[in-house]
VOGU-3710 file (C-alpha; in Angstrom, 3 decimals, decimal comma):
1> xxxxxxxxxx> -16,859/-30,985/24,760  -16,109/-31,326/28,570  -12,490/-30,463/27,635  -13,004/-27,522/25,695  -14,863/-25,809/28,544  -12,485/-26,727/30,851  -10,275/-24,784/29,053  -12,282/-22,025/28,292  -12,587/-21,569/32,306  -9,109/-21,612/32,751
11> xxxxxxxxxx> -8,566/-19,185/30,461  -11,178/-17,066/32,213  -10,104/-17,666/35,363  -6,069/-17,057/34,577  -7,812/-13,191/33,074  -6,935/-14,587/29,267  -8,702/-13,542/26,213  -10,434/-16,301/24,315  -11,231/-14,033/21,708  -9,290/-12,765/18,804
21> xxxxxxxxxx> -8,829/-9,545/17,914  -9,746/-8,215/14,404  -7,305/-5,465/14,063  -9,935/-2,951/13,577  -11,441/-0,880/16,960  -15,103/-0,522/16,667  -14,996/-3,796/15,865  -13,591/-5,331/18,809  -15,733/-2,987/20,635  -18,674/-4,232/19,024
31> xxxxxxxxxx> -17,872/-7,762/19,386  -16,991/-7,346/22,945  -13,049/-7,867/22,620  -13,074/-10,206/19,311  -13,955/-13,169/17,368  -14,879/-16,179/19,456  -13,188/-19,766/18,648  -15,439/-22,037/16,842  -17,123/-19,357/14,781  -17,965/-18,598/11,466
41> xxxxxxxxxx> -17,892/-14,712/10,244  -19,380/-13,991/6,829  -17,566/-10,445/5,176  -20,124/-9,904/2,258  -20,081/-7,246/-0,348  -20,921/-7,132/-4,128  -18,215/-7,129/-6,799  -15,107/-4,587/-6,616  -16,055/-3,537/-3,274  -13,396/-4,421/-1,494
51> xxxxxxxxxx> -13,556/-7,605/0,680  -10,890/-9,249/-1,114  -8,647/-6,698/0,071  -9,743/-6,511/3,347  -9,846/-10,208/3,823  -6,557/-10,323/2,722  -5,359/-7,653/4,742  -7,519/-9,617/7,887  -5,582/-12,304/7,330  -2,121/-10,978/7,729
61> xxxxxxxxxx> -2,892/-9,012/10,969  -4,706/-11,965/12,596  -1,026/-14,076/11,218  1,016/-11,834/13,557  -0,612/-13,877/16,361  -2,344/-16,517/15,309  -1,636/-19,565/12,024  -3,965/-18,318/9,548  -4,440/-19,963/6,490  -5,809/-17,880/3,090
71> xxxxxxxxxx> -7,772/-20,262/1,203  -8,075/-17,954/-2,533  -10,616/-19,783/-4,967  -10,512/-16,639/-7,176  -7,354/-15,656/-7,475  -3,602/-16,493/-8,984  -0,804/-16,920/-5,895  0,574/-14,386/-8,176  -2,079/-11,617/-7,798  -2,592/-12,721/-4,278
81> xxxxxxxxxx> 1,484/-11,764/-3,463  1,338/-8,798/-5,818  -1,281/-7,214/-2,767  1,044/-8,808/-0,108  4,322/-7,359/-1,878  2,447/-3,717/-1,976  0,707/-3,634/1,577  4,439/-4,577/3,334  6,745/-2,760/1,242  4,517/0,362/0,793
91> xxxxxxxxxx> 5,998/0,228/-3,217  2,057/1,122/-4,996  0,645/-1,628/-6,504  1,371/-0,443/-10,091  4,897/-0,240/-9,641  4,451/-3,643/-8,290  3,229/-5,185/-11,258  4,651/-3,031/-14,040  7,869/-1,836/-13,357  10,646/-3,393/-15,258
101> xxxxxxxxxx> 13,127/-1,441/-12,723  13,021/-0,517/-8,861  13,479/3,286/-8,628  15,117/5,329/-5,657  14,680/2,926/-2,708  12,121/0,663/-4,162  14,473/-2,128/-3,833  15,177/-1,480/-0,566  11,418/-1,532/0,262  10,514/-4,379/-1,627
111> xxxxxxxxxx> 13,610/-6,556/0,165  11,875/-5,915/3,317  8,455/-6,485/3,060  9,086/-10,095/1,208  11,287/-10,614/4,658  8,677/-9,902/6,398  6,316/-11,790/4,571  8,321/-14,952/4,948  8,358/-14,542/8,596  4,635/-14,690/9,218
121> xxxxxxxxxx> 2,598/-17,020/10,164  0,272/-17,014/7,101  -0,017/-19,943/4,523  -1,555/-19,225/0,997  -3,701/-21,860/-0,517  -4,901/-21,693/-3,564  -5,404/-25,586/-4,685  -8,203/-26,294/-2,381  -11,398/-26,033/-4,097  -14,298/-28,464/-1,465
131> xxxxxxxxxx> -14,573/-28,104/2,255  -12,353/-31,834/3,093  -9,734/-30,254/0,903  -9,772/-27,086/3,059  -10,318/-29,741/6,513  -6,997/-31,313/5,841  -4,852/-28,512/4,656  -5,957/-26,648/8,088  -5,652/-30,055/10,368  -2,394/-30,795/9,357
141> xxxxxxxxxx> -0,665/-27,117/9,521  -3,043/-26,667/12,602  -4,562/-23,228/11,519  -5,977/-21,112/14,306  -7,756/-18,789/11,316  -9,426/-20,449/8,226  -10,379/-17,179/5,584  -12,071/-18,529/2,425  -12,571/-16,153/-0,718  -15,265/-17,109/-1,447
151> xxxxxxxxxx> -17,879/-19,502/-0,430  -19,700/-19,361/-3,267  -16,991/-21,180/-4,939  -16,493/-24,013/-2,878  -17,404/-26,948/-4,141  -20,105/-29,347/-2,325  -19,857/-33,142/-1,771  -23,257/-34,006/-3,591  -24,025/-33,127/-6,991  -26,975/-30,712/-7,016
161> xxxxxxxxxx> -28,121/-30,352/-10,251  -28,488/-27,212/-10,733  -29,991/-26,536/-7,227  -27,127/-23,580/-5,919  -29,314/-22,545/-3,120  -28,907/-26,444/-1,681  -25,342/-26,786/-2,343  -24,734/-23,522/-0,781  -26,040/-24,407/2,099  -24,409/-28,064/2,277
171> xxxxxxxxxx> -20,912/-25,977/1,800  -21,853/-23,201/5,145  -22,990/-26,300/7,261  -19,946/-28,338/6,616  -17,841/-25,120/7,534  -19,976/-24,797/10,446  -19,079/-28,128/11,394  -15,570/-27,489/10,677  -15,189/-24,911/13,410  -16,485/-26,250/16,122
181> xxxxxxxxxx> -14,376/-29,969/14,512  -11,028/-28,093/14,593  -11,563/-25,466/17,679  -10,948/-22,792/15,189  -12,135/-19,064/13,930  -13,622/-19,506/9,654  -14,275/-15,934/7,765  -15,775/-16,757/4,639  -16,326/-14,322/2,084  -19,896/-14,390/0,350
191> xxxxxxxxxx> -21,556/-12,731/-2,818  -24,475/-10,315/-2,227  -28,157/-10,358/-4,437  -27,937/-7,727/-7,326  -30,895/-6,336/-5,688  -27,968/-4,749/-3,031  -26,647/-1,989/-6,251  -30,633/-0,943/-6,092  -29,715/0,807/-2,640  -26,777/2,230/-0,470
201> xxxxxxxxxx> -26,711/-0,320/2,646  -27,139/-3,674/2,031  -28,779/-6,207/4,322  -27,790/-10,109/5,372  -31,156/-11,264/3,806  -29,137/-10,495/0,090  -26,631/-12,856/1,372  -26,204/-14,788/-2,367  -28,239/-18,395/-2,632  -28,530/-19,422/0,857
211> xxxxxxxxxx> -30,761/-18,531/3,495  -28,837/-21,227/5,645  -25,424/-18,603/5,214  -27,457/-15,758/7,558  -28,367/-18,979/10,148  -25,003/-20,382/10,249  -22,677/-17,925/10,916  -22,103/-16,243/14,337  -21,153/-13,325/12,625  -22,266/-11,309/9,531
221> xxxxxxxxxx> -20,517/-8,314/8,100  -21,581/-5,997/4,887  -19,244/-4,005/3,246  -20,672/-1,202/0,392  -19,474/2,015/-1,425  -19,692/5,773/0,460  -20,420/8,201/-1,869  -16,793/9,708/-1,310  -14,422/8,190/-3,384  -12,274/5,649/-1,119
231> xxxxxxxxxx> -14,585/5,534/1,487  -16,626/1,806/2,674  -19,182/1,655/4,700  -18,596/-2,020/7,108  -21,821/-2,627/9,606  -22,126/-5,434/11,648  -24,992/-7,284/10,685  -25,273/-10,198/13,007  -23,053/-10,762/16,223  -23,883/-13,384/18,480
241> xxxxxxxxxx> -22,663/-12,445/22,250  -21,949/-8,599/20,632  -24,073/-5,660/19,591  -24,440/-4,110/16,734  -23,432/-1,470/14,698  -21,083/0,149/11,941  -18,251/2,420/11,202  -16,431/4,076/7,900  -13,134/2,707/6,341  -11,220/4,313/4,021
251> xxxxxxxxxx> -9,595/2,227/1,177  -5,752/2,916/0,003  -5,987/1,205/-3,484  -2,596/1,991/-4,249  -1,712/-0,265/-1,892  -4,814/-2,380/-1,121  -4,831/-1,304/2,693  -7,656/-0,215/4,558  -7,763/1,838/7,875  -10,013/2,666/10,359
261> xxxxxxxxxx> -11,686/6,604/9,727  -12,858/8,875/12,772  -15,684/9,429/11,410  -19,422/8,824/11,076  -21,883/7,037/8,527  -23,754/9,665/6,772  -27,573/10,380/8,316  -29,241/8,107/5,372  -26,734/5,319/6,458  -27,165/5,249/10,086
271> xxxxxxxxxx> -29,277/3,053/11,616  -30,526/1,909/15,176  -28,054/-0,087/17,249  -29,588/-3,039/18,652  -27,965/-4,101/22,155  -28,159/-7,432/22,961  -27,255/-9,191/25,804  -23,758/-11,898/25,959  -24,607/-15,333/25,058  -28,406/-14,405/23,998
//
């Protein structure tokens, strides 16, 4: 432990950031420059909302700086490249898993995103299914990032019987541990209650199965549908040494990209923002 602050004060001394960036502005702003090392951040949403897509997305901008590995529990390596192949060569994703021939200068394109997709520093997983699976794939390739999708899909080291909201927390603690083990940032993806489709803005007590998920993590962020088509509404939920707050995305599902919009949350989806003080 004496090490790692050591370190940490040489970084602050030498004017370094020991945070990471998350690609997104209000974000950084919100977390005061970035994601802290040794953290776990929770992206939560219900079904076909969109945090598969954004985790994904995450993941590659965090791999132009960082080793990030993409643990995928729900997904083929097929289906997870198909969105890779789209968001770099800017071909739509249709054409991407359709077409029988490139058109105009599809092929072009689609050379030059997989080049640039082999040059990054991102590994897909998709054959780890527990936590010590996931420890040893990231300690040997030495990951900087760990992104999970999804938690609830990891598998525990006891057997539960039936008892999900147990296991579920078993599987956040270990992770927990796992950060502050390997030095590193986790984002784990997470379900959200049903009860979340009975309103507009969701809230980190319908994190699914776990009330240890909302005491774990050192961040917490909720995704849900605008009413305008192609339009999210992300709020930071929980942000330990941050403030919080929220801010609209809007969602390119032709080619599974999101973006930053200048603009605000409706007045029924504002809320309050709660300053807090660094390392409160």
């Amino acid at each position: 432990v004496g090490e790692k602050v050591a370190k940490a004060r040489t970084k602050r001394e030498r004017g370094q950031m020991i945070r990471i960036p998350t690609g997104f502005p209000s974000i950084n702003d919100l977390t005061f420059g970035g994601w802290e090392d040794s953290q776990i951040i929770i992206l939560a949403a219900r079904p076909s909302v969109g945090k598969s897509a954004l985790s994904a997305q995450l993941a590659y901008q965090l791999s132009e700086k960082y080793k990030v590995g993409f643990f995928n529990l729900e997904m083929a390596p097929e289906q997870i490249y198909e969105r890779y192949a789209s968001m770099k060569s800017g071909i739509e994703m249709r054409r991407i898993r359709k077409a029988k021939n490139f058109l105009g200068d599809e092929q072009e394109k689609f050379a030059k995103g997989n080049q640039i997709l082999k040059q990054s520093n991102l590994r897909i997983v998709s054959d780890c299914y527990s936590v010590d699976d996931i420890r040893r794939e990231s300690k040997a390739f030495g990951f900087d990032v760990i992104v999970v999708d999804y938690l609830q899909l990891v598998q525990a080291k006891t057997t539960y019987k039936g008892n999900r909201v147990a296991e579920v927390g078993e599987v956040s603690r270990d992770f927990k541990l796992m950060a502050k083990a390997l030095n590193c940032h986790i984002i784990l993806l997470s379900q959200l209650n049903r009860k979340t489709e009975d309103k507009q803005r969701p809230t980190m007590a319908e994190l699914r199965e776990s009330g240890a998920i909302e005491q774990d993590a050192s961040n917490i962020l909720l995704m849900w549908n605008l009413k305008t088509d192609g339009e999210k509404g992300l709020k930071v939920e929980k942000c330990r040494n941050g403030v919080l707050g929220g801010l609209v995305l809007g969602f390119d599902g032709s080619h599974m990209t999101f973006s930053e919009l200048d603009k605000e949350l409706e007045e029924e989806e504002k809320w309050e923002t709660r300053k807090k003080t660094p390392f409160s």
